[in-house]
N, C-alpha and C positions, 0 to 999 in steps of 0.2 A: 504494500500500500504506500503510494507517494503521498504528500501532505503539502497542496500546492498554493502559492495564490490563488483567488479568486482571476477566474480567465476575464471575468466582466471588468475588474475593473482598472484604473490605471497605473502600470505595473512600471517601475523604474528599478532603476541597477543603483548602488553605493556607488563610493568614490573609488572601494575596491576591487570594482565591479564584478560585482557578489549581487544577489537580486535581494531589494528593499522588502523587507519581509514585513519590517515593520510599517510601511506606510499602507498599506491593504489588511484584509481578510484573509483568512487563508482554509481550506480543506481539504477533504480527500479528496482526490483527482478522479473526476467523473467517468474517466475511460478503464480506471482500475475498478470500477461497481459492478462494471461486468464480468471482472474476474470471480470476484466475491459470489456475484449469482448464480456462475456454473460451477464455483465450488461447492456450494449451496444446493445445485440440483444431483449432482454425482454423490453427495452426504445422502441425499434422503433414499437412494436406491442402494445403501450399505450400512448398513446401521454399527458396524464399528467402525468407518471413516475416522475421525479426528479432524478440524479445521482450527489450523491456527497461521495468525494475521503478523506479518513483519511490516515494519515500517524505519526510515532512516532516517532523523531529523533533530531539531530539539524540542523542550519539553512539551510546546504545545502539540508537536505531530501526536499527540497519544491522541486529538479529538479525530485523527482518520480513524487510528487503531476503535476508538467507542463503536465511531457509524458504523463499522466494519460488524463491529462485536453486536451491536443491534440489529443488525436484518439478519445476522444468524453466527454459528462458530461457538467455537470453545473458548479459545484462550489469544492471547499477543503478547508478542515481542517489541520492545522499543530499543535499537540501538541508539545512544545519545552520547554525544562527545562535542566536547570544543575543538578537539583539532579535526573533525570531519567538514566542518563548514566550507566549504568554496567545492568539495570533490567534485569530480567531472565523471561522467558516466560508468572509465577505468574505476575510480576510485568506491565508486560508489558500489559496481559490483563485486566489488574487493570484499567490502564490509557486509553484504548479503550472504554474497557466498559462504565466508563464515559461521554467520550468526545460522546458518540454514547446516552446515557443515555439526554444528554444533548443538541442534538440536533434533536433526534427523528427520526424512523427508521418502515418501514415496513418490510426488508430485506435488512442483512449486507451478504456480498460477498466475501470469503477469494478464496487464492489461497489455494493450498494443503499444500503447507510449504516454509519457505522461505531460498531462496540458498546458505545462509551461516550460519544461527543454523538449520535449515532441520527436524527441531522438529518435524513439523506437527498437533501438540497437543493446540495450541491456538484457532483455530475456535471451539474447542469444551471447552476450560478454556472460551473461551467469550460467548459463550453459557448459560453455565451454570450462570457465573455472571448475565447474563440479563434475567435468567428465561423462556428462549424459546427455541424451539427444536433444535438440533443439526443434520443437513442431510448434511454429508461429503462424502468426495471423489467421487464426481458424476463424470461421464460423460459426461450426457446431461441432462436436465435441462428442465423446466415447469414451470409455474406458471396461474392456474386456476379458478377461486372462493374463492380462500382464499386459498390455499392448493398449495405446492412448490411439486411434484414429479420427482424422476430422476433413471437413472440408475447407480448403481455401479458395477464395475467387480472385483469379487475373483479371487482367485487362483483355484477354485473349480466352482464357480458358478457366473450368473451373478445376482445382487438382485436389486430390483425396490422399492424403500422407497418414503416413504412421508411425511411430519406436514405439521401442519396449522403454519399460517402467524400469527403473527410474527416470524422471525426463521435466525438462522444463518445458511449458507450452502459455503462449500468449494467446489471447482472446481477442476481435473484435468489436465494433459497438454495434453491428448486425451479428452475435450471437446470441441474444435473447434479451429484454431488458430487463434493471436493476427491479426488483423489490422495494418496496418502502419499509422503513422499521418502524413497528408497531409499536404502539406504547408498552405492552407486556415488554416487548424486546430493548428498549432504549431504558426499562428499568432492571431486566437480566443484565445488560452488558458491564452497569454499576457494579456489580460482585463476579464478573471473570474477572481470571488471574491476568497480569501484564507484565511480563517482566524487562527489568530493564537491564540493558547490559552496554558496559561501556569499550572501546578498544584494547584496555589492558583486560575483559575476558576473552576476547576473541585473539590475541595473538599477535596484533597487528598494531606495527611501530607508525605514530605521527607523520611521518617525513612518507608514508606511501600511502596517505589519502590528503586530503584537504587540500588547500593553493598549493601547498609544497610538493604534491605528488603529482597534482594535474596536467595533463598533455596537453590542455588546451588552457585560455583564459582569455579575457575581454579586456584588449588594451584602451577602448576609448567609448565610448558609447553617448549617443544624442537622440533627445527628444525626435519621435514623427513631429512632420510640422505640422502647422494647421491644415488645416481642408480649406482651398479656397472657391473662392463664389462660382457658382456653375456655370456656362454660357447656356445663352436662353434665343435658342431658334424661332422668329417671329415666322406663324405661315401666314401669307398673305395672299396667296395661290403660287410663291415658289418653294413652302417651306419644306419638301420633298427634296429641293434642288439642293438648298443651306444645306440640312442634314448629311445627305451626301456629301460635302463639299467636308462638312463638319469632320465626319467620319474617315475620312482620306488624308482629313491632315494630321488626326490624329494616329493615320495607320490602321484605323478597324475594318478596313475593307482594302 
C-alpha cells in the first residue's frame, strides 16, 4: 500500500526536491484499492488465506494501512525511518523486499503504479529482489494448485500469462472495483495488529535507500504556468473556415 498525496490537489516539491507532503492531504493511492479487492476476493474462496497490508512511509502512512484494514485483512506492517525519505523506486523496493522477506509470503499484490510517481516498474524491481515471477498488469486474476493465471490487455492483443506460486503480481483498475468499508469494518481495523519496523530490523544500512542511495533525483523543478485565455472563433458564416485555419496552426490537423 502506497500513502500518497491527494492527486486532486496542488502538489509541489521542497527545496530538496523531495515532494511537499506537508502542504496537501494525503492517502492511500487509489490504484492500490484494487489490489486490496482481489486480495479480498481470492480470501473469501480459502478460508485459511491470511491478508496482510505493507506500506513505506512515515507515521501518518499507517491511515492507508487503517482503509486497507477496513474493507477487509488481518493485520499490517509499517516500515518507518528517517533515513528512507527521498528513496527512489530502487530504494524503495529494497525496503519491501525485506520487510516481505521477513515476514513471509505466498503472494505479494501491487496495484499497477502508484498516483503520484506513476512509475509502474516496482512490482516487477520487487520481483526480481525476491526471486519469483513477475505477472503484471492483469485484469482478472486466478489462483489454482500453485499456479497465479490472468489476463492482460494490449494495444494489439489480449494475453493470458501465468507462474507458479510464489510470485508477485500487479492488478489493474479494470480488475474489479474497490469495496467501501463499512462501519462494522472501519471499527474492526481499530484492534488489528500493525507492526512497525524500522531499517535497523530489516538489515539494511542508511546510505542504500533515501537521497543517498537514489539513482535518480530532481535537480530543479517549476510551477505549470497558468492556463491562458482561450481564443474565441466568431462564426459569422466563415466560422468553419477560422476553425480550420485555427487548427492548422496549431498543428491539429
Amino acid at each position: 500500500m502506497k500513502h500518497v498525496p491527494d492527486a486532486t490537489a496542488d502538489r509541489t516539491f521542497t527545496e530538496d526536491g523531495t515532494t511537499d507532503r506537508e502542504a496537501v492531504d494525503s492517502l492511500l493511492s487509489e490504484l492500490d484499492e484494487y489490489a486490496v479487492e482481489q486480495a479480498l476476493r481470492l480470501a473469501e474462496s480459502d478460508a485459511d488465506a491470511e491478508i496482510s497490508y505493507l506500506t513505506v512511509g512515515p507515521d501518518d502512512a499507517r491511515d492507508a494501512l487503517r482503509k486497507a484494514l477496513a474493507m477487509g485483512g488481518d493485520a499490517a506492517i509499517h516500515v518507518s525511518d528517517e533515513d528512507i525519505e527521498g528513496s527512489d523506486a530502487f530504494g524503495t523496493s529494497l525496503v519491501l523486499a525485506k520487510a516481505i522477506e521477513r515476514h513471509g509470503f505466498d503472494l505479494v499484490l501491487c496495484g499497477m503504479a502508484s498516483t503520484d510517481g506513476t512509475m509502474g516498474v516496482l512490482p516487477a524491481l520487487l520481483a526480481e529482489r525476491l526471486g519469483v515471477p513477475a505477472v503484471t498488469h492483469l485484469e482478472e486474476l486466478a489462483i489454482e494448485d500453485g499456479t497465479v493465471t490472468g489476463r492482460r490487455e494490449g494495444d494489439g492483443a489480449t494475453v493470458r500469462i501465468q507462474g507458479a506460486l510464489p510470485a508477485v503480481v500487479s492488478v489493474t483498475d479494470r480488475s474489479g472495483d474497490a469495496r467501501y468499508p463499512s462501519f462494522k469494518g472501519i471499527m474492526a481495523a481499530k484492534k488489528k495488529p500493525v507492526e512497525t519496523l524500522g531499517l535497523s530490523d530489516l538489515g539494511i544500512e542508511a546510505a542504500q535507500v533515501g537521497r543517498a542511495g537514489a539513482r535518480s533525483a530532481v535537480d530543479t523543478a517549476a510551477r505549470r504556468p497558468p492556463r491562458t485565455k482561450g481564443e474565441i472563433v466568431a462564426d459569422e458564416g466563415s466560422g468553419g473556415i477560422g476553425l480550420a485555419a485555427f487548427l492548422t496552426t496549431k498543428k491539429f490537423v
